[in-house]
N, C-alpha and C positions, 0 to 999 in steps of 0.2 A: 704687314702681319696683323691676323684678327687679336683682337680682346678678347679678352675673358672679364668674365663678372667678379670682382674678387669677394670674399666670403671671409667671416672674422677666423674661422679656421684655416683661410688660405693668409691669411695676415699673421696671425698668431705664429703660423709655421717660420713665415719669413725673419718675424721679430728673434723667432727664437735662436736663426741661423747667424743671424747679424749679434747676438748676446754671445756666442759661442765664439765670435770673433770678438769679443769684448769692448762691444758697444755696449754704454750702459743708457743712453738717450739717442737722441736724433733725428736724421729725416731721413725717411724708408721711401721710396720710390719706387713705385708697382705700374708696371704697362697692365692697366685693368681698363677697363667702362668704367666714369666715371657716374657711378652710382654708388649711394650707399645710404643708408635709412638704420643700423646699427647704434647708433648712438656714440658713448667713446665707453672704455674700457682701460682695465690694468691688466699689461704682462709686468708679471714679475716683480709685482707692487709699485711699477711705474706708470702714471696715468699714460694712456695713447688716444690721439685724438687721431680722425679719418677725414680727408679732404678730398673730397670727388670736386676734381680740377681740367673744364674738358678744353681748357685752352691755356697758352702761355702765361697769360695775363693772372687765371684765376692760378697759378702756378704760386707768380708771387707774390699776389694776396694771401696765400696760404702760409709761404714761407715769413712775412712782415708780420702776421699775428700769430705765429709760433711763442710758446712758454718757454723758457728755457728750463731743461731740467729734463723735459720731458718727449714723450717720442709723437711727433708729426709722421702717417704716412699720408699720401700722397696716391691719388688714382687718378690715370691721363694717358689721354692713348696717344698725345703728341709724342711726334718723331724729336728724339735727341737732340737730333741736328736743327730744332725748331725750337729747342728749350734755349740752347746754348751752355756754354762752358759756366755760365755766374750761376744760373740755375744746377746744374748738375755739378758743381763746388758745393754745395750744402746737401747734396746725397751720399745718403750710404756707398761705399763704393765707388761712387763716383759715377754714377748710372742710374737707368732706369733697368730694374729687375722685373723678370716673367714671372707672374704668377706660379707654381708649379703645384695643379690639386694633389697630385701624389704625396710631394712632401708635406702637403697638409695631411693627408690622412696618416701618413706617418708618425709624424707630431701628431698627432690628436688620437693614436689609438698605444701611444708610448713604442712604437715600432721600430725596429732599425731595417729593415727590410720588409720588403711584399711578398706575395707567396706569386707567382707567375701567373698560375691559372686566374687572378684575380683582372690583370691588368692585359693580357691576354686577347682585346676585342680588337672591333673595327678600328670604334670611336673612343679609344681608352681615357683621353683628357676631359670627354661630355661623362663619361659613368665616375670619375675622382671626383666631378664637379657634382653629379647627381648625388650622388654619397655624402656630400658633406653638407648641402643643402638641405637632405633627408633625416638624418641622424641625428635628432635629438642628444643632446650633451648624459640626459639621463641613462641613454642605451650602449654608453661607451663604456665598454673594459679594455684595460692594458691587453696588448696584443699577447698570446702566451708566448714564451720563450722570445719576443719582440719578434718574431713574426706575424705581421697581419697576414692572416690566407681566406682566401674566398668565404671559406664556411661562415669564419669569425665574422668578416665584412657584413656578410648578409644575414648572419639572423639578427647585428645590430637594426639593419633595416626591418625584420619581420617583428622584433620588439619595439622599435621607437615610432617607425611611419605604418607598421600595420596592427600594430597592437596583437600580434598573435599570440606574445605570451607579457607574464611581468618582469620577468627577470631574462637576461639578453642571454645568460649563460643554460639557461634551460635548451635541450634537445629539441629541436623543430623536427618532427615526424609523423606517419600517415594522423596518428590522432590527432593529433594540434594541430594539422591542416583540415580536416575533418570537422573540428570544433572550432577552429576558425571561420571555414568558412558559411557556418549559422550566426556568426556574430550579428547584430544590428548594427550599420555601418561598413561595414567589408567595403561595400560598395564605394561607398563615398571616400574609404581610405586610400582605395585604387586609382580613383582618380585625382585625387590628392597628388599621391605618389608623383606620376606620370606629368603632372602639370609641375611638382617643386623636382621634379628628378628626373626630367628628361625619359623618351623613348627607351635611352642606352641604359637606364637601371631599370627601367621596367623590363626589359628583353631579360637582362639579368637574374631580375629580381624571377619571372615567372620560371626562368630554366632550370632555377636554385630550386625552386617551391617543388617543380615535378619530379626532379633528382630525390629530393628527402619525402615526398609521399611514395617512394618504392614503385609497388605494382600497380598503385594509382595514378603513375606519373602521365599517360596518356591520358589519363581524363582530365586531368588536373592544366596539362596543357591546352586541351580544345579549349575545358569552360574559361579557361582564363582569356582563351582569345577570342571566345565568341562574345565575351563581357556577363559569363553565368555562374560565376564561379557559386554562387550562392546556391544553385539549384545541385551543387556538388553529393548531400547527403539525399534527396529526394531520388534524386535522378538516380543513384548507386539502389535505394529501394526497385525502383522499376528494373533496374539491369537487372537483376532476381530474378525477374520473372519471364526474361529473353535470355537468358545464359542454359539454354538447352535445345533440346530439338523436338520439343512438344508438336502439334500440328497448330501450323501456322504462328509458329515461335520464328521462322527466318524471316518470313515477309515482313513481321512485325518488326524484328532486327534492324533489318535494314530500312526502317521509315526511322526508327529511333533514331539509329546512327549516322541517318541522310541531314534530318533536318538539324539537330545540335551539334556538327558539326565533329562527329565524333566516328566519323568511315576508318580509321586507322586502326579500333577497336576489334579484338575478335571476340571469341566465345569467352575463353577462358580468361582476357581481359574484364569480361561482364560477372563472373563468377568471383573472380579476383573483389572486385567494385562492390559488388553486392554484401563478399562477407564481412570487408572491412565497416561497410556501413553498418549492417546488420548491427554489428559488434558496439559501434558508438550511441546505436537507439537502443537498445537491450542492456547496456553496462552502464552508459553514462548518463543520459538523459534525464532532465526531471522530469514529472507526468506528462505537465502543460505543453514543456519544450517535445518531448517524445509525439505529443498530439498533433501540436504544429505541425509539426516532422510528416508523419505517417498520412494528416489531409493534403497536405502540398504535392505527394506522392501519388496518393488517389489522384489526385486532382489531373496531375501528370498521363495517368491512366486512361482518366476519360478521355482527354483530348487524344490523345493517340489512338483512343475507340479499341484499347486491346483489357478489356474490362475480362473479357474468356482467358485468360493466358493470368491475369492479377487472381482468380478466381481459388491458383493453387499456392500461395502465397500466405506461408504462416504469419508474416509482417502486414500486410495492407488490410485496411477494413473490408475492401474487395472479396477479401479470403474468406473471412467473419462471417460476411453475409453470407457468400456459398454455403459453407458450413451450417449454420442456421436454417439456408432453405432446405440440406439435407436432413439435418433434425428434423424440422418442420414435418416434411414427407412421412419420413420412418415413425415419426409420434402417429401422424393421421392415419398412417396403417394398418396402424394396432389396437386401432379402436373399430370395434363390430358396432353393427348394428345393434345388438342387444348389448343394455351396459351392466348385464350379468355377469357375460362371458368373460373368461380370463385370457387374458394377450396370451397369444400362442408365442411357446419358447422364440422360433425363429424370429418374430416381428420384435419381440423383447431384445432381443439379440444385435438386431440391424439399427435399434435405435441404441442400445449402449454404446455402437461402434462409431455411428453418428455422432454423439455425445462426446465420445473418445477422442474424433478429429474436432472437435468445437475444442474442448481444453485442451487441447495443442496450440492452437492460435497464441499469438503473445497478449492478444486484445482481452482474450476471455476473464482475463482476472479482472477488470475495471469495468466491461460493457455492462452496463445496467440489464442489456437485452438478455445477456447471459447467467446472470442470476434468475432471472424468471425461467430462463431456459434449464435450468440446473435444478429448482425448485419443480418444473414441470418433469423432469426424469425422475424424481424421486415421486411425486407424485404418480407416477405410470409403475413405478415399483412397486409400489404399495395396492396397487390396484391387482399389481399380477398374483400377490403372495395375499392378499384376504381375502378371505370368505365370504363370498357376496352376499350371502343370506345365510340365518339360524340352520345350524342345522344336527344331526350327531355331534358332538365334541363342543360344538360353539357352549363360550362360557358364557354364562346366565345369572350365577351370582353376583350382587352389587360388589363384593370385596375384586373379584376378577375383571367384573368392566369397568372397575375405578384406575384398577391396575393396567388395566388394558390403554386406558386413557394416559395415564402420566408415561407409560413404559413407548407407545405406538401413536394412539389417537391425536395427544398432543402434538406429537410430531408432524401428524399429517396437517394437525393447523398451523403448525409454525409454516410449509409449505404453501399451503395453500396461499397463506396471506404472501408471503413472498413472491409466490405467482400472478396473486391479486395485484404486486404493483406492476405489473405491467412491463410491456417489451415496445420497443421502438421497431419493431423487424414483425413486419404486418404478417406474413404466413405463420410466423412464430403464433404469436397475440393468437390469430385466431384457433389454431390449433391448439394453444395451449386453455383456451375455453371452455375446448369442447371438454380436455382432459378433468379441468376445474368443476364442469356442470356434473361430469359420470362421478367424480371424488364425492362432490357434495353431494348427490346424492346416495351413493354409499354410507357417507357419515352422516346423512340423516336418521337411515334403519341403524344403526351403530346408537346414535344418540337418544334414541324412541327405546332402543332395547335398555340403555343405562336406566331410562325416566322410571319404565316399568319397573326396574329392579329396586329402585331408589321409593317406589310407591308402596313395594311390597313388603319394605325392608325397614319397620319403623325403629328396632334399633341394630345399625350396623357393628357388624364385628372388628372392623378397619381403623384408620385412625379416622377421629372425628376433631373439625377445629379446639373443640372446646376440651379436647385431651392433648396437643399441643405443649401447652406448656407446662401441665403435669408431667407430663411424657416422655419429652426430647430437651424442652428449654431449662426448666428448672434443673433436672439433674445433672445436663452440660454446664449451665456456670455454679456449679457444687464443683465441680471437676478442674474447671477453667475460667476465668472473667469470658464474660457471653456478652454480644451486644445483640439483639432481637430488635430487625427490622421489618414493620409491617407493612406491605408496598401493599396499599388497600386498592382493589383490584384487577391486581395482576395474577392474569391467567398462564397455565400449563404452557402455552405455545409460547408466549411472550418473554417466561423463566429459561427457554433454551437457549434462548439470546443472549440471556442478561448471564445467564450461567458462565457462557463462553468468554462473555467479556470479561468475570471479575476472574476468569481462571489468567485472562492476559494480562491482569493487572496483579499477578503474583498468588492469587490462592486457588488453594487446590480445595475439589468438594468430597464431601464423605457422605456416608449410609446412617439412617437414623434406624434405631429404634433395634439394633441388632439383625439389620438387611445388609444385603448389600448390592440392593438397586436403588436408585431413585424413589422418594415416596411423596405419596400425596394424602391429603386430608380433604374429607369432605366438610361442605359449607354446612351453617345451620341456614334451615326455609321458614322462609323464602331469602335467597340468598341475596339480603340486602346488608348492609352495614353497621345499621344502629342492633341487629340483632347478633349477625356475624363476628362481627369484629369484635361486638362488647364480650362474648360466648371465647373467642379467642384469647382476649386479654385478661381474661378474670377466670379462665382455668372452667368455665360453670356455662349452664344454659343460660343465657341472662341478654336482656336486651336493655338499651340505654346510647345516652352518650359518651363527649368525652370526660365527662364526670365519673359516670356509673365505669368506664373505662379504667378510669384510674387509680379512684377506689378499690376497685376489686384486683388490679394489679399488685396494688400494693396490699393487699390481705395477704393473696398465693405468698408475696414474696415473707412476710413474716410468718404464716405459717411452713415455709422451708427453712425460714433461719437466717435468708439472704438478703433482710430489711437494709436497708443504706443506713452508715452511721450517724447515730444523732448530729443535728447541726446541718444534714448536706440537702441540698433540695430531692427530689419525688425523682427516682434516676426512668421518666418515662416521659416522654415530650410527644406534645402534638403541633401540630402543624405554628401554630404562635410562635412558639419557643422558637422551633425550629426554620422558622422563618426572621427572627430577630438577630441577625447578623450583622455584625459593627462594620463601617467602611474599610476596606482594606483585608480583611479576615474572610475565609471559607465556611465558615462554619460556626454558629451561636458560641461564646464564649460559653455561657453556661453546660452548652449540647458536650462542648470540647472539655470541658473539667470533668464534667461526668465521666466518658469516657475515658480521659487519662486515668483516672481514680478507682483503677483496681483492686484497691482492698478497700475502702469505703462500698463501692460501687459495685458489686458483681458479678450482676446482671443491669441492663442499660435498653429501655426499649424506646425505639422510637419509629412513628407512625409517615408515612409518608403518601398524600393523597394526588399527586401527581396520576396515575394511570387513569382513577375514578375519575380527576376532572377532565381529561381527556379526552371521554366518551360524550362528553356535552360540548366541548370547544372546538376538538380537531379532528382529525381522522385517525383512529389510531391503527386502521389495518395497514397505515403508508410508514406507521414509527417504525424504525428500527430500536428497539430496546437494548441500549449500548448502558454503561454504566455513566453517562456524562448525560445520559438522556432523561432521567429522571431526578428531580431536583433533590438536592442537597445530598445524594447518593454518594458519586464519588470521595466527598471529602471523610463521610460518614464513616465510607468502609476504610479511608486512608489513617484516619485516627485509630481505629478499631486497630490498624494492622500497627501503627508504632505501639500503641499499648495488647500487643499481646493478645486481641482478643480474639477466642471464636465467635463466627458473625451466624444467624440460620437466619436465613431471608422466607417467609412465606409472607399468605395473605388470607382474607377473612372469603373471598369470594372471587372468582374468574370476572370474565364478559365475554359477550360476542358484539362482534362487528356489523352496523347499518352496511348494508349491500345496495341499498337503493331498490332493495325488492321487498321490503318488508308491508307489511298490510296490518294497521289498525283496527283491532275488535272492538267496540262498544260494549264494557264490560263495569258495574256498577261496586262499589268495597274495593278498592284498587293498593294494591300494594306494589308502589312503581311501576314500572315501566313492562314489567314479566309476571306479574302473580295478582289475583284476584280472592276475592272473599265468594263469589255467587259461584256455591257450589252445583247448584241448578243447572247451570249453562255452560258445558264441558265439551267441547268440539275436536273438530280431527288438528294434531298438532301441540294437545293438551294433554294435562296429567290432573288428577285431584291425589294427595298426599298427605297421609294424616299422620299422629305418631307426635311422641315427646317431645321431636326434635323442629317439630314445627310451631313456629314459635308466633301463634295470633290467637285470640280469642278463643277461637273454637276449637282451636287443635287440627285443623285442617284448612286443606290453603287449595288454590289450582294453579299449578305452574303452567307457563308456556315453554313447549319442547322444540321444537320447530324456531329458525332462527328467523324467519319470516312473520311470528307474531310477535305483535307490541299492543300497549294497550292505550298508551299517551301518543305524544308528537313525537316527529322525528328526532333521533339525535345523531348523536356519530355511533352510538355503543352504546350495549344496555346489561343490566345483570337482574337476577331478580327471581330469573326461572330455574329449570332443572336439567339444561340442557351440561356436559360433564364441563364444557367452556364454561359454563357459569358455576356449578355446583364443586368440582374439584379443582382444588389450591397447591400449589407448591410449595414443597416442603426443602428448602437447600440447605446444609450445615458447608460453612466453608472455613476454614482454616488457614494459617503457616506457620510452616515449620512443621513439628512432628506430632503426630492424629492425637486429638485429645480422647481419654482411656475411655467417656461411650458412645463416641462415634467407632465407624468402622468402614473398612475399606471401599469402595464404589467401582463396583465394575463398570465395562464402557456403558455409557447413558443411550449413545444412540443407537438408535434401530439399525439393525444391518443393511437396509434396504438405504438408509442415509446416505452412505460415501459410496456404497459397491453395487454391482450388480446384482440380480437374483436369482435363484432359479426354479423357476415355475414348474418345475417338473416335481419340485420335492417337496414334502409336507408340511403341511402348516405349521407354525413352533407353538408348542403345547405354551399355554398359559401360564404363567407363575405368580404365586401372588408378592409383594414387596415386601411382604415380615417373614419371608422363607429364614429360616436358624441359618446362622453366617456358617461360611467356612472360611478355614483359614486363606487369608489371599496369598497368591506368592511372592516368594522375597527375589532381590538380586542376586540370590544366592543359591537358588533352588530354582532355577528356571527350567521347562521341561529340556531334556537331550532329546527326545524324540519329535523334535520339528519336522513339519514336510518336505520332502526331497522338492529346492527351489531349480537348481540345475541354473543354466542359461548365462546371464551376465553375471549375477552375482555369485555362481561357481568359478566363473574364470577368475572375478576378481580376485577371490581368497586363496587363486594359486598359483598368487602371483609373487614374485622377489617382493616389490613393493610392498604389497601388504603384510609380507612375513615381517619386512625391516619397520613396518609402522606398527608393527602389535608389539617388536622389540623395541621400540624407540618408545612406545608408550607406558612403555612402565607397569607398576601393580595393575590392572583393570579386571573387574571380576564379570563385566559381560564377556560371553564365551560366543566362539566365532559361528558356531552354529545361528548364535540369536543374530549376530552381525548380518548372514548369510540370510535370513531367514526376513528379517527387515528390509534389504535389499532386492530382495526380489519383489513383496510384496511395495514397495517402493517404485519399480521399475515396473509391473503392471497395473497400478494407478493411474488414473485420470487426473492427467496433470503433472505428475510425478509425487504427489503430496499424499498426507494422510492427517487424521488428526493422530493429535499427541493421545487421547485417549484409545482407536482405533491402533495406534502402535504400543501403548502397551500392552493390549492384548495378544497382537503378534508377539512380541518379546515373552509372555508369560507374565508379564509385574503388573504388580498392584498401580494403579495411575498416582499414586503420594514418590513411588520409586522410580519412575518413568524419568523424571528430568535428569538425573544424575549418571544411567546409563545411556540415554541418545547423548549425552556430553562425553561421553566416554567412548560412544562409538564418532562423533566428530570427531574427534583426536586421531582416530584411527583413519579416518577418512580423507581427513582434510590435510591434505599433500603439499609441505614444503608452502605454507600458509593459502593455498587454494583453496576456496569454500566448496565441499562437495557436499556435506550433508547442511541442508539449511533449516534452522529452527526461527521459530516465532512465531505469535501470533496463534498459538494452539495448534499451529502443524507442523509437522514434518515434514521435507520436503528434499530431493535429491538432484543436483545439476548431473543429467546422465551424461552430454557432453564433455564436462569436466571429468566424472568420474573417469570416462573411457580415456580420458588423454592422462590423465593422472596414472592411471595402471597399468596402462598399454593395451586397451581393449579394443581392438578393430569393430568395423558396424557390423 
């Protein structure tokens, strides 16, 4: 008769059969191989010691240094009748006993029985043996009801020898084989396995794994026996894109399923494959891991050479690219030969719809390529809907093209520069160049018209820096503790940025001055700093530093009333201060007590010169202007918000961006880098500008308009001139909680041509200026009833049971289903499916301070039996159409 290997769980079993007969020590006698490397052990609190004895002799050797007290067994494949009767007198029994792996699994999973299917094979005593050899001590639960059953058996295996999950009692299912098999290691566990567990648990173990991956169970079988199991989630990517009958979708089929050994597979098998995967790169994935994922898939593509067929694939970068190169075309379209002409509606059209399948892609939200690509659509927008040239109606006053700037112009440089950084997707890049060269030059006749109006216009009717803080600052901390941050020069474009982030980081923004748009202030000229900013900070035309700065801060503030109480330091900090930060802390102790100190303090201004130095060290058309991007910002506004305060962020002067085309004048009286004293010598590109607010000698300066003249060395950014990038400032009031009483509501900031389509057929939008008399904004209680007929998905939704029993289950909500309906639809023909939060609440009708409380209101509504349908964050709104449709019952 063969051996068996005996195993401390095949011992422990027998120990425990021989206590049952009420041995309490002794000598156990096992027909095993006499191996064993275990060391000794307690059952039962009785030490046992193991003798692998592979002849009579070493028999009793074993038996003459026995302890008494305690349990000898004994491993020997000698025959009985070899040992003798002296020998087999000091065994249990009186014998030598057969190993029996069952009754070790038994014992060792608290079982009184096995479940059939389990033991059920060829080789049923090699898979008891492979089990016990396998199964870590830590993967073992009492068998339930004391039956071991196969299930139980095996997902101890899939928790202890394959690490699929942590806990043995957790469900093995398509996902957790899914997300197993990207583990690092899989591999090596498998063959672990098969070497500590024999052939007979592997056969097992992989028939278990395809059983509980469902409709995966075919692949799940091949890869395991081809030895791929790893390429499980890549390879389910590719089946995407063979799971139909495109042309040349079968040939390509059948080379998949030729060489990875996966012929057993049909169509719907591939579709099957495809969604589950789909589902684990989409849901569960982190970015890094999701990247892995979707190149190893490419990668998969290439070699198969079926890169036409990956092409319509919203998962593979294969996809992305297509997509892009359709973009690409439809941009290059719609550009004429003359870059006068307006893109005719159709060519506008075929690139929206272009644009349309690019944000369907899953890739679009991360690809760098796509941003510029997204920047470049809005840029072709804005090309279709402006006036190429002065003409009837074009506005001409400086108060309108200031407005024109902060409302439109600015926006197109926020794009522009976004485009400026650049695409990885060569046909993109180039075409979106050319779109870059027709913009800029647009806004150059755009920026020559401001100069002009700015030259003609010595004292403006608008706001001007140096009524600021007469204006908007001071009479807000009368109202409320203010903190006033000067971010010295940060321009129009760069504020759209920085807007959107602190709107993410909890505040909402409001209208100064009795508007309710966005506004800006113009620089004092030449628009440098020591004139600007001082002209800013001191309420007055005045030029100086951070002395003459401060000084005059603190005059304004005594002559309003709002001096800091005796005792507390100057509540205005420049760059010192506010760079003297203790180890461990965010933000200057001193910066931080100010700010907490509300009724001492109440108004709190502090200077921040990160932008300005940015134009001499780095590039700044590459920064994204986040709230973390500018130093000592974040902590700034995060004080501001536990104490209560309103924050207005502007600055004393813009900049524009080195292009690497700019060209050096030789020009004599230089006032930086953009303005000259030699009124004499005035060329194309130039302005001369005289008037009060020009603050040199003579009362007259000559700006540079054109972003192409400089009059020093290169830098990264320059300010100085009149171009509206340099001369108009951003003006932002942001808040929390509820609007302090002289701010006022802000309608959406962005340009329509920003998120939407446009249409070129229809008129220009008349101008308005940004101190137009407010109207009242609407409340959530007064929302228009007359919305436009959406019809489509979002009709079926609201007439549906479902939604009847989610508007009843929701309780009091004062958003009314019109607006629900109304959101939804304008939701579901988006790009992307998203919106901003500001863009919906003017769908809704509310003011954007009301907007978070009913998209929370309509989530409640939405969001089915805890399914996320309507998604918030980040400033958008955003809707899972698939989930909504399975939520409500909406067929496609």
């Amino acid at each position: 008769m063969s051996t068996l290997t005996a195993t401390r769980p095949i011992i422990a079993a027998k120990l425990a059969k021989a206590t049952e007969k009420r041995y309490r020590h002794g000598v156990l006698g096992l027909r095993a191989t006499p191996t064993w490397d275990g060391g000794t052990f307690q059952h039962d609190g009785v030490p046992v010691t193991v003798a692998a004895c592979p002849s009579t002799l070493a028999v009793w050797e074993a038996l003459e240094s026995r302890t008494d007290g305690q349990w000898l067994v004994i491993l020997t494949p000698v025959d009985e009748k070899d040992l003798g009767d002296g020998v087999l007198a000091h065994l249990v029994d009186g014998r030598l006993l057969s190993p029996d792996p069952w009754d070790a699994l038994r014992s060792t999973f608290a079982a009184t029985t096995i479940e059939p299917a389990l033991y059920r094979v060829s080789n049923d005593r090699a898979l008891a043996i492979g089990l016990l050899a396998t199964i870590p001590t830590t993967a073992i639960t009492p068998a339930p009801g004391g039956v071991l059953t196969r299930g139980h058996a095996m997902a101890a295996v899939a928790c202890g020898a394959l690490a699929m999950t942590d806990d043995p009692v957790t469900e093995i299912d398509t996902l957790a084989i899914l997300e197993w098999s990207r583990r690092a290691g899989v591999a090596d566990d498998l063959a672990r396995l098969r070497a500590d567990g024999g052939a007979e648990l592997v056969d097992a173990t992989d028939s278990w794994l395809a059983e509980r991956a469902g409709r995966l169970g075919p692949a799940v079988t091949a890869l395991l026996a081809a030895g791929r199991i790893t390429d499980l989630v890549p390879f389910g990517l590719v089946a995407g894109v063979l799971a139909d009958n495109a042309p040349g979708a079968e040939l390509a089929r059948g080379m998949f399923l030729g060489r990875y050994g996966l012929t057993g597979l049909g169509v719907d098998d591939l579709g099957a494959w495809y969604r589950d995967t789909a589902g684990l790169v989409v849901g569960s994935l982190t970015a890094r891991e999701r990247l892995n994922v979707l190149e190893a898939a490419a990668a998969h593509v290439r070699e198969l050479g079926i890169e036409s067929l990956a092409e319509r694939s919203e998962l593979l970068p294969q996809g992305l690219t297509a997509r892009l190169d359709a973009l690409a075309k439809a941009v290059e379209e719609t550009l004429s030969a003359d870059p006068d002409t307006v893109p005719a509606a159709g060519t506008v059209n075929s690139v929206e719809a272009a644009w349309q399948e690019v944000t369907r892609h899953f890739l679009a939200r991360t690809d760098p390529s796509c941003r510029a690509a997204e920047a470049t659509v809005r840029l072709l927008r804005w090309l279709a809907v402006d006036a190429p040239a002065a003409g009837p109606g074009e506005t001409t006053s400086l108060a309108e093209l200031t407005d024109r700037y902060v409302q439109a112009d600015g926006w197109v440089d926020a794009a522009l520069a976004a485009a400026r950084r650049g695409a990885d997707h060569r046909a993109l890049a180039d075409t979106a160049s050319r779109v870059i060269d027709r913009v800029a030059a647009r806004r150059r006749g755009h920026d020559r018209r401001f100069a002009a109006a700015l030259a003609d216009t010595p004292q403006p009717t608008g706001l001007v820096v140096e009524q600021v803080l007469p204006t908007v600052v001071l009479p807000l901390a009368k109202a409320q503790p203010t903190l006033l941050l000067v971010v010295d020069a940060l321009s129009v474009a760069a504020a759209t940025e920085l807007a959107s982030a602190a709107a993410e980081s909890g505040w909402s923004e409001a209208a100064v001055l009795k508007s309710s748009r966005r506004t800006g202030a113009l620089a004092v000229l030449p628009t440098l700093t020591q004139r600007s900013r001082c002209s800013l900070l001191t309420g007055d035309l005045r030029e100086g530093g951070d002395g003459a700065e401060r000084a005059g801060f603190l005059d304004a503030l005594r002559a309003a009333g709002l001096e800091a109480d005796a005792g507390r330091s100057d509540p205005i900090f420049h760059k010192k201060a506010l760079d003297t930060v203790p180890a461990g802390a965010d933000l200057a102790t001193e910066v931080a007590n100010a700010i907490a100190d509300t009724e001492g303090r109440p108004l709190v201004a502090a200077v921040l010169n990160y932008v300005d130095d940015t134009l001499h060290h780095t590039d700044p058309g590459g920064t994204v202007w986040a709230v973390d991007t500018i130093t000592h910002l974040r902590p700034l506004l995060q004080a501001a918000q536990r104490a209560g305060r309103a924050v207005i962020v502007t600055s004393d002067h813009g900049h524009i961006i080195e292009r690497r085309d700019s060209v050096k004048r030789e020009r004599s009286n230089l006032y930086g880098q953009r303005a000259h004293g030699d009124l004499d010598c005035v060329e194309d590109g130039e302005i001369v500008v005289r008037g009060p607010r020009v603050l040199t000698d003579s009362g007259a300066v000559v700006l540079a308009v054109d972003e192409t003249v400089r009059y020093g060395s290169v830098n990264a950014g320059y300010h100085g001139g009149a171009s509206p990038a340099e001369a108009v400032v951003p003006v932002l009031a942001l808040y929390t909680g509820e609007i302090p009483e002289p701010l006022s509501s802000l309608d959406p900031v962005e340009p329509q041509w920003w998120h939407t389509p446009v249409d070129v057929d229809a008129p220009p939008p008349v101008p308005m200026s940004s101190h137009a008399p407010e109207q009242a904004a609407p409340t959530l209680f007064d929302a228009e009833e007359s919305a436009p007929e959406t019809g489509g998905v979002a009709e079926q939704v609201l007439a549906t049971k479902v939604f009847a029993d989610q508007i009843r289950l929701a309780g009091r909500i004062v958003v009314r289903e019109q607006q629900i309906r109304t959101l939804l639809a304008a939701l579901l023909a988006a790009p992307a499916r998203e919106l901003t939060t500001a863009r919906a609440a003017a769908i809704l009708g509310l003011a954007p301070s009301r907007v978070g409380g009913a998209l929370l209101q309509i989530k409640r509504v939405l969001d089915v039996e805890g399914y996320e349908v309507l998604l918030l964050g980040g400033g958008v709104v955003g809707v899972d159409e698939a989930a909504l449709r399975e939520q409500f019952g909406i067929g496609p």
